[in-house]
VEXTIMAR-277722 format. One line per field, with one value per residue (C-alpha): residue number from 1; z, y, x. Coordinates in Angstrom, 1 decimal. Each point is the difference from the previous one (the first is absolute). Layout:
residues N
n [NUM ...]
Z [Z ...]
Y [Y ...]
X [X ...]
This chain:
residues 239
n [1 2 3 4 5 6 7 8 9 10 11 12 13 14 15 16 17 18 19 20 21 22 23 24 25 26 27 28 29 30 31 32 33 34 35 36 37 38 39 40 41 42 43 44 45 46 47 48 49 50 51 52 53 54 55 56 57 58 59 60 61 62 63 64 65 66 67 68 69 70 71 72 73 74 75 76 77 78 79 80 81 82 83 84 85 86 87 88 89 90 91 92 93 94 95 96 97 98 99 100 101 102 103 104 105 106 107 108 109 110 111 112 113 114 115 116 117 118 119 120 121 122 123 124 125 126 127 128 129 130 131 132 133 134 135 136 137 138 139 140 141 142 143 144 145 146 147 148 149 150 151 152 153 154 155 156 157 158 159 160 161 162 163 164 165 166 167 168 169 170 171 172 173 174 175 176 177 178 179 180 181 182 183 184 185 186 187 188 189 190 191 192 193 194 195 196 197 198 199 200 201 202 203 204 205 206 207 208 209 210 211 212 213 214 215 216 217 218 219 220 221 222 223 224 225 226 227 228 229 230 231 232 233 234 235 236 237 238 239]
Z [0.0 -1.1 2.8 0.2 3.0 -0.3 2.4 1.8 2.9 -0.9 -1.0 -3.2 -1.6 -2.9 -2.9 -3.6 -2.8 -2.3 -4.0 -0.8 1.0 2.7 3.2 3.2 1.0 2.9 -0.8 2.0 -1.9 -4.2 -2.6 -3.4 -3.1 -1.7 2.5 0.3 3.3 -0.4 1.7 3.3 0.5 2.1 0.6 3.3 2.6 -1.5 -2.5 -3.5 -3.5 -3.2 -3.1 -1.7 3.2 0.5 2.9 -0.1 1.5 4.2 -0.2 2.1 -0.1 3.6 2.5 -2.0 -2.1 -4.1 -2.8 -3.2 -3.0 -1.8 3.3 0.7 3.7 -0.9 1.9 4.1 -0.2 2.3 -0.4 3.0 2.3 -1.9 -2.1 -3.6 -3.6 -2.8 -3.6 -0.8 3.5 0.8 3.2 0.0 2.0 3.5 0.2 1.7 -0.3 2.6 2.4 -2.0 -2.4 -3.5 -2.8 -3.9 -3.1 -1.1 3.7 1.5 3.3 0.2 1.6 3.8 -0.1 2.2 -1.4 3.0 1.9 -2.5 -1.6 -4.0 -2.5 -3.7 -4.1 -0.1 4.1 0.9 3.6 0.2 2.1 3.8 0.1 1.1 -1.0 2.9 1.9 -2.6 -2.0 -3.6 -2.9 -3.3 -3.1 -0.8 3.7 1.2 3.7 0.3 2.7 3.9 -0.7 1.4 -1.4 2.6 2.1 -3.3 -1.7 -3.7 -2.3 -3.7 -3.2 -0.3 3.3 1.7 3.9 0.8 2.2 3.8 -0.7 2.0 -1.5 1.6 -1.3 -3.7 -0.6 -1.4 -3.2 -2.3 -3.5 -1.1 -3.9 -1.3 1.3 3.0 3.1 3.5 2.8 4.3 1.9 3.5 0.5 2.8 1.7 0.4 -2.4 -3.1 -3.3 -3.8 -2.0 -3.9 -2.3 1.2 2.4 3.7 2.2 2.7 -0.3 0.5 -2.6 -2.4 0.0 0.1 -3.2 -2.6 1.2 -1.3 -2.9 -0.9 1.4 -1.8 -2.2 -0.6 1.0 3.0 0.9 -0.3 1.8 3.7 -0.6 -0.1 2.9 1.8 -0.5 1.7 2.9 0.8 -0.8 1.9 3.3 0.1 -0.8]
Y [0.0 3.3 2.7 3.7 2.0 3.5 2.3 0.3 -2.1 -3.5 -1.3 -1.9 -1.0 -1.9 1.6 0.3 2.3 1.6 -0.8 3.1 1.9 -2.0 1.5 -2.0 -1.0 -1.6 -3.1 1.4 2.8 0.5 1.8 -0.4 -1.5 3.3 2.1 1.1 -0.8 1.4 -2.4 2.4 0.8 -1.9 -1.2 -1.9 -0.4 -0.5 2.7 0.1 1.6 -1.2 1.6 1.8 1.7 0.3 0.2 0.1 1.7 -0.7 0.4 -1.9 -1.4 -1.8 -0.9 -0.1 2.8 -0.2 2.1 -0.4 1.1 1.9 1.3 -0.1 0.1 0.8 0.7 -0.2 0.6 -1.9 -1.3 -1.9 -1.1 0.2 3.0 -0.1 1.7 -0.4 1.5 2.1 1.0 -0.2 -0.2 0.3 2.4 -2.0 1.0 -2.0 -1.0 -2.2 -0.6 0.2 2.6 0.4 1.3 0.0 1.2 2.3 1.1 -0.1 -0.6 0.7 1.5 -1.0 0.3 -1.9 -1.2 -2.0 -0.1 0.1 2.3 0.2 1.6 -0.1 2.1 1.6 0.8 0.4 -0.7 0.3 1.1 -0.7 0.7 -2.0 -0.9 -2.2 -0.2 0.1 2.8 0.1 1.4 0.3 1.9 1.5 1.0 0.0 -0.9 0.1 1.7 -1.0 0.8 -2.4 -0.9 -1.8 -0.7 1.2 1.8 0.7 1.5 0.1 2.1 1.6 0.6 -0.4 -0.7 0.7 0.3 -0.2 0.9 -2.3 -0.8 -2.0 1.1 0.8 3.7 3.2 0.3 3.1 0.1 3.5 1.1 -1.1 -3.9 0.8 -2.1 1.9 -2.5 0.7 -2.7 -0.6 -0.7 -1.8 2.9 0.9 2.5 0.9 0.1 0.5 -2.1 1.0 -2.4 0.1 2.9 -0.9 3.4 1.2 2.5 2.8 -1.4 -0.7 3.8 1.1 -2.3 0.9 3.3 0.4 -2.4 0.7 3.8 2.3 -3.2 -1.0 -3.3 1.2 1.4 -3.2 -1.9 2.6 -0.7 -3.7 0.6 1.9 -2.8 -3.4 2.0 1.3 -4.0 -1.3 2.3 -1.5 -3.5]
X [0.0 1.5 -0.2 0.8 0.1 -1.1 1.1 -3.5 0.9 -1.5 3.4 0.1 -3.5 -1.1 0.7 0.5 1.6 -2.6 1.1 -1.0 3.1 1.5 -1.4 -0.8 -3.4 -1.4 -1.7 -3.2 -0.1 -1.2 1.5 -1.5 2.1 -1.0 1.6 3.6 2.2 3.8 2.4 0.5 -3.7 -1.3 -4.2 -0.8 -2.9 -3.1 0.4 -1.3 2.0 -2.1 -0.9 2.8 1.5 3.4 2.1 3.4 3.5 0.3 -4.4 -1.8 -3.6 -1.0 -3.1 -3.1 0.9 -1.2 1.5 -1.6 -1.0 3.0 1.4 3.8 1.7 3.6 3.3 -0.6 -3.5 -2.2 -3.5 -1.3 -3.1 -2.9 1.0 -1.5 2.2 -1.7 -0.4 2.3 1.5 3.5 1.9 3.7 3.3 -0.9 -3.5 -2.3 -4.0 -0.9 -3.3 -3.0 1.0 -0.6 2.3 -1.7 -0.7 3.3 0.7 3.8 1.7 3.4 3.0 -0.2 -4.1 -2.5 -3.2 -2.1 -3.3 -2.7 1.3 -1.0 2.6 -1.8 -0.1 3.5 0.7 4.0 0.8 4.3 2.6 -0.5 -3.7 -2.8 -3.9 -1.7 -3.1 -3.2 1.7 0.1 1.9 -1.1 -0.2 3.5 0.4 3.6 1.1 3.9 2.3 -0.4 -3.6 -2.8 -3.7 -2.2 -3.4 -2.6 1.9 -0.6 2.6 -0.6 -0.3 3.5 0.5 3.5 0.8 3.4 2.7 -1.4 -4.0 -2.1 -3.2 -2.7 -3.1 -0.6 1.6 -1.1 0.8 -0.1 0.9 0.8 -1.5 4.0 -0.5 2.2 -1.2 -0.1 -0.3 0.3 1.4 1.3 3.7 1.8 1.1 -3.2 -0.1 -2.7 1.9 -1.2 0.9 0.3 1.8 3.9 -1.1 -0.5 -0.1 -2.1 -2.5 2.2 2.5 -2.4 -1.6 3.6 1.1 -3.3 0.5 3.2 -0.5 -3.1 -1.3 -2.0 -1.1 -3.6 1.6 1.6 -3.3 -1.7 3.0 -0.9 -3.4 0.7 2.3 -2.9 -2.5 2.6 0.9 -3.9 -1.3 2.7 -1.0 -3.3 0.2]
């Protein structure tokens, strides 16, 4: 009987390598003919890789986790418990999508990311860099999470908008898209502190006025920018 230990703690285990690139798999676990193991990826548990997935480089596939569909876990990615990737989706950098989450469609996790709970990533969503989505939050659209910056509880983030650097969000956030397709949102940070959050722009209140007034002053654009300004800091006093 051919075994293979891998690194989980349960010592060596029935095993087998997958012809289909060379990877090992754990005899209680399935990978489809039609999908793609590379010889250091690794699929064990319970866990499921079929239709024309891939998963490849150091990645590994483990518990009850399933990744189907044209999904690819690549480099030191992680998918685990009873996480779900599917469609599209990729996970790769050492990003990981574990409890009950689910990762599909064209969505990404990278980078040092954390994808778990019940969390749902879906259409063209970008989670990267050290931030995670958890709890029943979900990302979607061609929303963008990246930085230190955490998506939780019932949270909603979608459209175009992008959460960044520290911002907290918990509950769906107030977005406003000025006339130009610009998206204004008002987030909580770690510090404690309210911050705007405007593509690559992260400031607090004061830094925001202070920034469009310089950039954009005397502007109908500017103008529309304070009054946008005006409106996240009055809804976020009451609510």
């Amino acid at each position: 009987m051919t075994t293979f230990d891998f690194g989980d703690g349960k010592g060596p285990v029935p095993a087998h390598q997958h012809p289909n690139g060379g990877g090992w798999v754990a005899d209680t676990a399935i990978v489809a003919a039609t999908a793609y193991l590379g010889s250091s990826a690794r699929v064990y548990g319970k866990a499921q890789l079929c239709g024309n997935a891939r998963v490849y480089d150091y990645a590994q596939v483990y518990s009850h986790a399933q990744v189907y569909g044209n999904a690819w876990v690549y480099d030191n990615a992680r998918v685990g418990d009873n996480a779900q990737v599917s469609g599209n989706a990729g996970v790769f950098g050492k990003a990981r999508v574990y409890d009950n989450a689910r990762v599909g469609d064209n969505a990404q996790v990278s980078g040092n990311a954390q994808v778990f709970g019940k969390a749902r990533m879906y259409d063209n969503a970008r989670v990267s860099g050290n931030a995670q989505v958890f709890g029943n939050a979900q990302v979607f659209g061609k929303a963008r999470v990246f930085g230190d910056a955490q998506v939780y509880d019932n949270a909603l983030v979608f459209g175009n908008a992008l959460v960044s650097a520290n911002a907290q969000v918990k509950k769906t956030p107030f977005r406003v898209s000025r006339t130009d397709g610009y998206d204004f949102i008002y987030v909580p940070c770690r510090d404690g502190k309210m911050r705007v959050i405007a593509g690559c722009r992260h400031f607090t209140m004061k830094q925001a006025r202070e920034h469009w007034t310089k950039t954009r002053g005397g502007t109908r654009l500017g103008e529309e920018t304070m009054k946008i300004l005006d409106y996240l800091e009055s809804v976020s006093e009451i609510l």
